[in-house]
Steps between C-alpha positions, in 0.01 A plus 500: 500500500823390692729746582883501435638494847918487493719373707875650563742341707701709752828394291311695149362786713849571629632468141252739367606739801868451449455629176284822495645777279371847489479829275497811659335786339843649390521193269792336752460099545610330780514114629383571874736237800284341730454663841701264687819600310505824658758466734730419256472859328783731425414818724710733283283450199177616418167293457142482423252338744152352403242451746150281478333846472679568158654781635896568444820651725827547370780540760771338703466243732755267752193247463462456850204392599389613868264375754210680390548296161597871334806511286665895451523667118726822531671755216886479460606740732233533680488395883120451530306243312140356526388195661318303257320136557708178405140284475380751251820500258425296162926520399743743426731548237819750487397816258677549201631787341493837629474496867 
């Protein structure tokens, strides 16, 4: 018996990842942006952030990433945050509705 092996290119893997939408459990759908679009998000708005662990932040962020490779998530208002790791983020999207 032969086995079906495939064989992706790095231009249809990074399609595939370019294009990963999720549900949360609240029934809310989101396109994720690719990690390396980070810097260019709005700091006044509020987003979600996926990780390769499944698990999910929702915050602010000046998408700065800092020497340690950790990027900060922080509340409106709020002048603390939490260092969280860039090489772990799958995308990010901005949250919609009520924030």
């Amino acid at each position: 018996m032969e086995r079906d092996t495939h064989r992706y290119t790095q231009t249809s893997i990074a399609m595939a990842i370019e294009n990963i939408k999720i549900t949360l459990t609240n029934g809310q759908k989101y396109k994720l942006r690719l990690p390396d679009t980070l810097q260019e998000i709005d700091c006044k708005r509020t987003a979600i952030f996926v990780f390769d662990n499944l698990e999910v932040y929702e915050g602010c962020s000046d998408g700065e990433v800092d020497e340690d490779d950790d990027f900060c998530i922080f509340k409106p208002g709020v002048n603390y945050g939490a260092a969280l790791p860039f090489k772990r983020l799958v995308g990010w999207a901005y949250k919609r509705g009520k924030q």
